[in-house]
VEXDREN-2710 file (C-alpha; in Angstrom, 1 decimal):
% VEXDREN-2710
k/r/px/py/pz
1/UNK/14.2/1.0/-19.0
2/UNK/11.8/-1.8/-19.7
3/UNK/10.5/-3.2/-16.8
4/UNK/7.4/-6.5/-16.6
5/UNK/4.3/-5.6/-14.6
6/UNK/4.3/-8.2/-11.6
7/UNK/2.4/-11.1/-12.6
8/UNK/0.6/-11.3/-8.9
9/UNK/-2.8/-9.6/-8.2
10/UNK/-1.7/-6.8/-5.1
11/UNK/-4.2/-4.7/-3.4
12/UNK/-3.6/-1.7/-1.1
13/UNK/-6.2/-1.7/1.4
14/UNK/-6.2/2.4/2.9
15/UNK/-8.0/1.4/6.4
16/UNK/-9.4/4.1/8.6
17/UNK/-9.1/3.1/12.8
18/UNK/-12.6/3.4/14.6
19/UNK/-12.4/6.4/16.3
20/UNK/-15.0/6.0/19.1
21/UNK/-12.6/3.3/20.4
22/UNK/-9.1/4.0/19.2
23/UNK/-6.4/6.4/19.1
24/UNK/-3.9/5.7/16.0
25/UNK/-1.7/3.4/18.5
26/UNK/-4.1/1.5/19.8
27/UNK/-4.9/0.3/15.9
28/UNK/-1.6/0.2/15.0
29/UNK/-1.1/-2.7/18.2
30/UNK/-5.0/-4.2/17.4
31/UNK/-4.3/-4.4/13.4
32/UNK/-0.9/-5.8/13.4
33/UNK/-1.3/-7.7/17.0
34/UNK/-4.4/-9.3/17.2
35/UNK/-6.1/-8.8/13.7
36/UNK/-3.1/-10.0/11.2
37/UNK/-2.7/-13.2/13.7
38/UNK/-5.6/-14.2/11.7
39/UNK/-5.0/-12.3/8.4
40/UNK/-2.1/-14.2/7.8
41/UNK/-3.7/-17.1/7.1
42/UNK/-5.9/-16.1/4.2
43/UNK/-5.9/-18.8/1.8
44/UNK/-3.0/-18.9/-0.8
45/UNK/-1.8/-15.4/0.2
46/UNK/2.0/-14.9/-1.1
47/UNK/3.0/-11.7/0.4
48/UNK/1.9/-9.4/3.4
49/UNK/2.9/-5.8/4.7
50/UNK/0.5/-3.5/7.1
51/UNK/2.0/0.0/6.8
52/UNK/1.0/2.6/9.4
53/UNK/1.6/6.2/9.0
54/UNK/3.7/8.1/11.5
55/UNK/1.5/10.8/11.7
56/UNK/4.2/12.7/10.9
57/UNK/2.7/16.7/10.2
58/UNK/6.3/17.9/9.5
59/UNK/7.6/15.7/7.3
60/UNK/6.8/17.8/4.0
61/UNK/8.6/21.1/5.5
62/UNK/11.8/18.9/6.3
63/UNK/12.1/17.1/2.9
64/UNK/11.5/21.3/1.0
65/UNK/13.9/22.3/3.3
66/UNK/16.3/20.1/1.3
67/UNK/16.0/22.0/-1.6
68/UNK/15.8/19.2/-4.0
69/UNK/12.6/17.4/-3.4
70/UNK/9.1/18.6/-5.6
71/UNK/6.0/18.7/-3.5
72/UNK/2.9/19.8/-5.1
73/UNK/-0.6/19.8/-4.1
74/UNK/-0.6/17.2/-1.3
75/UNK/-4.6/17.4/-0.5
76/UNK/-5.7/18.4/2.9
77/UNK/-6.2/15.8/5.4
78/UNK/-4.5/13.1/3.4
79/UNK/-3.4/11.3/6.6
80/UNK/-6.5/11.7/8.3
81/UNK/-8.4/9.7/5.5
82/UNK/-6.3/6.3/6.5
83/UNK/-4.3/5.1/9.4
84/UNK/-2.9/2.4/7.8
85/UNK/-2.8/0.0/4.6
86/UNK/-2.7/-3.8/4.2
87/UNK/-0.5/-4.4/1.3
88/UNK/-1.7/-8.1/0.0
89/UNK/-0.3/-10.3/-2.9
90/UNK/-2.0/-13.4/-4.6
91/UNK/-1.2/-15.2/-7.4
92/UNK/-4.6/-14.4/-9.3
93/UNK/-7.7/-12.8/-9.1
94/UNK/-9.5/-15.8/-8.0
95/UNK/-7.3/-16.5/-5.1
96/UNK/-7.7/-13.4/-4.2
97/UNK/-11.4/-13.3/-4.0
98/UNK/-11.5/-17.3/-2.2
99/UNK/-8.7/-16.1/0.3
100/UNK/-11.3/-15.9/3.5
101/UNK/-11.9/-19.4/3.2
102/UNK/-10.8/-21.7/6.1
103/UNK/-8.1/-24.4/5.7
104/UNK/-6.6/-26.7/8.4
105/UNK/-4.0/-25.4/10.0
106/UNK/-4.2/-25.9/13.8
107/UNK/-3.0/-28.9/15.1
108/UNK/-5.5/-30.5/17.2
109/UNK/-6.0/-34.6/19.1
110/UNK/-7.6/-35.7/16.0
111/UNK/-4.8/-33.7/13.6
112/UNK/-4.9/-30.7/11.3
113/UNK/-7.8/-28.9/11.9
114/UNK/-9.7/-26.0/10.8
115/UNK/-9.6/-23.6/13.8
116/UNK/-12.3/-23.1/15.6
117/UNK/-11.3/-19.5/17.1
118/UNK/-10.2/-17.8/14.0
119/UNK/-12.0/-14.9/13.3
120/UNK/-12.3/-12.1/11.4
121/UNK/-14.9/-10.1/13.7
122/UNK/-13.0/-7.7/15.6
123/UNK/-13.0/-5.8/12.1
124/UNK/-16.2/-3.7/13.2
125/UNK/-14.5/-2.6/16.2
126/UNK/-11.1/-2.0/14.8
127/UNK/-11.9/0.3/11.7
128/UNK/-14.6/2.6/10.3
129/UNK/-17.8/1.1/11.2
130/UNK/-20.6/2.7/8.7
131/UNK/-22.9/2.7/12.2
132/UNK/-23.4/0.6/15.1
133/UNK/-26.8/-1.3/13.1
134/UNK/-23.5/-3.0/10.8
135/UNK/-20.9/-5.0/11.0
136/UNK/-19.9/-3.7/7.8
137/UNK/-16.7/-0.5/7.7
138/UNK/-15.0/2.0/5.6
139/UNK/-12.2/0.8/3.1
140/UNK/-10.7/1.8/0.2
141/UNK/-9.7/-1.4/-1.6
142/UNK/-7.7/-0.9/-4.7
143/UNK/-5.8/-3.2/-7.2
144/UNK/-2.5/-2.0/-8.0
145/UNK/-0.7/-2.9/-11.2
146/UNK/3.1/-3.5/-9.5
147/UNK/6.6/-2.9/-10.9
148/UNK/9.6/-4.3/-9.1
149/UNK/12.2/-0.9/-10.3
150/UNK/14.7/-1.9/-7.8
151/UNK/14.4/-5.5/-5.7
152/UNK/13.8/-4.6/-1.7
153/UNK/16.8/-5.5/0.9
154/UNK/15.2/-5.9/4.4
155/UNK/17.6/-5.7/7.0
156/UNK/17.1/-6.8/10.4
157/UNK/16.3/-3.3/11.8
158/UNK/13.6/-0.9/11.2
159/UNK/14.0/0.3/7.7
160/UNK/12.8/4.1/6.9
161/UNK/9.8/3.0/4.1
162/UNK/8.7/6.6/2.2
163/UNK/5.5/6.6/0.0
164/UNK/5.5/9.1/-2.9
165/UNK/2.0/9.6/-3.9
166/UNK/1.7/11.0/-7.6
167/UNK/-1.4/12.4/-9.6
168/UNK/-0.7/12.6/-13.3
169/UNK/-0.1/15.6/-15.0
170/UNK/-3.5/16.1/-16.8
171/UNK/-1.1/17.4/-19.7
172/UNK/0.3/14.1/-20.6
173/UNK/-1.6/11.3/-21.7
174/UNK/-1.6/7.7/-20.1
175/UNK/0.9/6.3/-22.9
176/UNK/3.0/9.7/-22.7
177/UNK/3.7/9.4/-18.8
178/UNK/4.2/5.8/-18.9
179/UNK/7.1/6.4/-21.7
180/UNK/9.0/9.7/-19.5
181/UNK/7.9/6.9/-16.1
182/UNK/9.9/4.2/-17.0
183/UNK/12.1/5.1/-19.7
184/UNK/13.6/8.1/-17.8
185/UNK/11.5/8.6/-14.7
186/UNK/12.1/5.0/-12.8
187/UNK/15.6/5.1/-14.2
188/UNK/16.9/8.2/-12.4
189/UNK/15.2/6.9/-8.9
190/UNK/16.7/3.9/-9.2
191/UNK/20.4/5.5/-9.1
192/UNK/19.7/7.3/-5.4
193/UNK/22.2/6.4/-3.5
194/UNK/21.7/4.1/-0.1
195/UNK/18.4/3.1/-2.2
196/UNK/17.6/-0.2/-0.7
197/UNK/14.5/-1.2/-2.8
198/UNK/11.8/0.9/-5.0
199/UNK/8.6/-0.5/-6.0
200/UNK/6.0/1.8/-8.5
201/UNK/2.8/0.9/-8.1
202/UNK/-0.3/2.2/-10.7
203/UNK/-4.1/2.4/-9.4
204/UNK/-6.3/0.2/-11.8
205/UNK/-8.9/3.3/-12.8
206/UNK/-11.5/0.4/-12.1
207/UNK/-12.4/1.0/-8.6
208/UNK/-14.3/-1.9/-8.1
209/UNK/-11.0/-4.1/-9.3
210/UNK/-9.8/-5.4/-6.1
211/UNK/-13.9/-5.0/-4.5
212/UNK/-16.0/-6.8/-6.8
213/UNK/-16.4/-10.8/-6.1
214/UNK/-14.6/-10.0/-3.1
215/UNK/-17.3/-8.2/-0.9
216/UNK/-20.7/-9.3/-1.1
217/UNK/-23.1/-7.4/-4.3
218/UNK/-25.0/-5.9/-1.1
219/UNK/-22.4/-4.4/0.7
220/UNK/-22.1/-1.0/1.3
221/UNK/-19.3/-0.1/-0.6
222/UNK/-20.9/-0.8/-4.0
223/UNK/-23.9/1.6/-2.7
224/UNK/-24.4/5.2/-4.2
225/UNK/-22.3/6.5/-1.0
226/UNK/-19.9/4.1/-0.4
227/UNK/-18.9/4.4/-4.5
228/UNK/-18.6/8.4/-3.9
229/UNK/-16.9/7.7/-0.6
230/UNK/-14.3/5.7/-2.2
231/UNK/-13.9/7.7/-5.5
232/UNK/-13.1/10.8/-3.8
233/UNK/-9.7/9.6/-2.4
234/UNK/-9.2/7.5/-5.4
235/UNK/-9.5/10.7/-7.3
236/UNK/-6.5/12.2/-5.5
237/UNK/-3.9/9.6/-6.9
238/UNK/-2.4/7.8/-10.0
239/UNK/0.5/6.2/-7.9
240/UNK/2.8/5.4/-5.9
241/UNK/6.5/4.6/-5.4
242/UNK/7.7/2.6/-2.2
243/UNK/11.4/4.0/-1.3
244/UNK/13.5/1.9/1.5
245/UNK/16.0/4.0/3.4
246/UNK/18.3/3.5/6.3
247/UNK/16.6/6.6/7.6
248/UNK/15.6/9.7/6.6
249/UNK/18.9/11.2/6.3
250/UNK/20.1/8.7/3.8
251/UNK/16.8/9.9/1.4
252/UNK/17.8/13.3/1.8
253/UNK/21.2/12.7/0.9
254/UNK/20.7/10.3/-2.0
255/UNK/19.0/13.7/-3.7
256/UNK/21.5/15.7/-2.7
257/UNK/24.5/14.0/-4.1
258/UNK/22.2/12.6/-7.3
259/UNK/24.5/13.4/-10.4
260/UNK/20.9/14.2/-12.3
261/UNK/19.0/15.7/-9.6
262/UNK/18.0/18.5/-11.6
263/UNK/16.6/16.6/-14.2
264/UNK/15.2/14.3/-11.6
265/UNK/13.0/17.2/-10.7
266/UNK/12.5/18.8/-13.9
267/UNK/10.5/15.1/-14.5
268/UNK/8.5/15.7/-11.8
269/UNK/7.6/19.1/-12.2
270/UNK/6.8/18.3/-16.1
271/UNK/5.1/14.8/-14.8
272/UNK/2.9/15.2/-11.8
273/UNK/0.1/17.6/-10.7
274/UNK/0.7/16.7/-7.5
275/UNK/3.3/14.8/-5.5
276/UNK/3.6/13.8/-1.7
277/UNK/5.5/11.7/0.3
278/UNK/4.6/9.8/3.6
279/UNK/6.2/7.4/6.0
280/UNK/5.1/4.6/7.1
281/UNK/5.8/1.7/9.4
282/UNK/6.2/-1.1/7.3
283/UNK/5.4/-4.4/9.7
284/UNK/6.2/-7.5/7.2
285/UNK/3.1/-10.5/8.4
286/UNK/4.3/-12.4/5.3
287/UNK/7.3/-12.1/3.2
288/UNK/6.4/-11.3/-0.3
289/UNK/7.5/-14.0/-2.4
290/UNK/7.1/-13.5/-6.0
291/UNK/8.9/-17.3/-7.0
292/UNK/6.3/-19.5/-7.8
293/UNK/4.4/-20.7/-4.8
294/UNK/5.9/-23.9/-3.3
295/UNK/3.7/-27.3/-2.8
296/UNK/3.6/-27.0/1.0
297/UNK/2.1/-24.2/3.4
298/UNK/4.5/-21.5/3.5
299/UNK/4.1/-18.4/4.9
END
């Protein structure tokens, strides 16, 4: 199965809430409420998702109770590394790092204006603050080199959106696993039934990839700490697939009633160190749009 990487430069931004002033739903309502009324119009941006966990502690024992999904190894306190992550897509890497730059688009008595009350400051107060001296916080920006395995269907309802996270069997080199991913690997997902989209994602090993140009030299992130801080959960994952269910039930039984299923988990007992799956909420602030980018604003 050959499959193109996605020409667009996507970052996953893992976002942890402030705890001094927010329990999980109030940042899911402050993120996707107030923060992405603004976030949304970042400069040339071409595709938008902010996916919240559901906190969701019993979610591994119900998918092993299935008897045909692999977990291995999820890492302690996964969820309580992140509440959420920003999923963003740009055309290039310099559109990417000019997106925070303001353009007109408030309609005003003398026209289009620039507006005056957009704002990106609530940030210090929405996620993890590095102390109360900063307006600087806690992020782990990564790049993510994309492949489009199955093209997602969005219904109008409330789709069931599963993250596998994968680390890579140390057993296997890079060009090894890439040749069982997609030749054999991608190709056996792909054929679950009531599958409605299935995007693999790879981490660029660079950590700085998505970071650097982006944040300023200075900031805290590039420090000593914020580097270990950051490569610490980086060093928990190679991956991730994005699944799209109806609902839970449809997962479980496109495993059940997969015609390869054993082989399917022979892969990923042979393939990954460790595998884990979470749900998220998947709120959509722009439609990805991977056609070429029209000549008007278009969100």
């Amino acid at each position: 199965m050959t499959l193109p990487a996605s020409k667009q430069f996507k970052v996953w931004a893992f976002l942890k809430r402030n705890v001094a002033l927010l329990s999980h739903d109030d940042y899911r309502a402050g993120h996707v409420g107030f923060h992405c009324s603004n976030t949304r119009r970042l400069k040339a941006i071409r595709g938008y998702t902010v996916n919240i966990h559901s906190d969701d502690s019993g979610l591994g024992r119900q998918l092993v109770a299935s008897g045909t999904i692999v977990l291995k190894s999820e890492p302690d306190g996964f969820l309580d590394m992140w509440d959420g992550f920003p999923s963003v897509l740009f055309d290039d890497r310099q559109s990417w790092i000019a997106a925070v730059a303001p353009e007109p688009t408030r309609a005003a008595a003398e026209g289009l204006i620039v507006d005056p009350d957009w704002t990106l400051t609530d940030g210090p107060f929405l996620f993890d603050r590095i102390d109360d001296t900063r307006t600087q916080f806690r992020s782990y920006h990564t790049r993510m080199e994309e492949y489009v395995v199955k093209p997602v269907l969005r219904f109008e309802a409330r789709p069931c959106k599963l993250v596998q996270f994968f680390r890579k069997t140390s057993n296997l080199s890079d060009a090894e696993f890439r040749q069982l991913f997609f030749n054999e690997y991608a190709a056996l997902c792909r054929k679950l039934d009531g599958l409605n989209g299935l995007v693999a994602n790879f981490r660029y090993k660079d950590i700085d990839a998505a970071a650097r140009h982006y944040y300023p030299d200075d900031h805290w992130c590039f420090s000593p700490a914020g580097r270990a801080f950051r490569d610490q959960f980086y060093r928990l994952w190679t991956g991730a697939l994005e699944l799209y269910f109806d609902d839970i039930q449809s997962f479980l039984h496109g495993r059940q009633n997969h015609p390869l299923i054993v082989r399917l988990m022979e892969l990923e007992q042979q393939m990954f160190e460790s595998i884990w799956y979470v749900q998220v909420d998947e709120n959509v602030i722009v439609m990805p749009n991977r056609n070429d980018a029209p000549s008007f604003y278009y969100r």
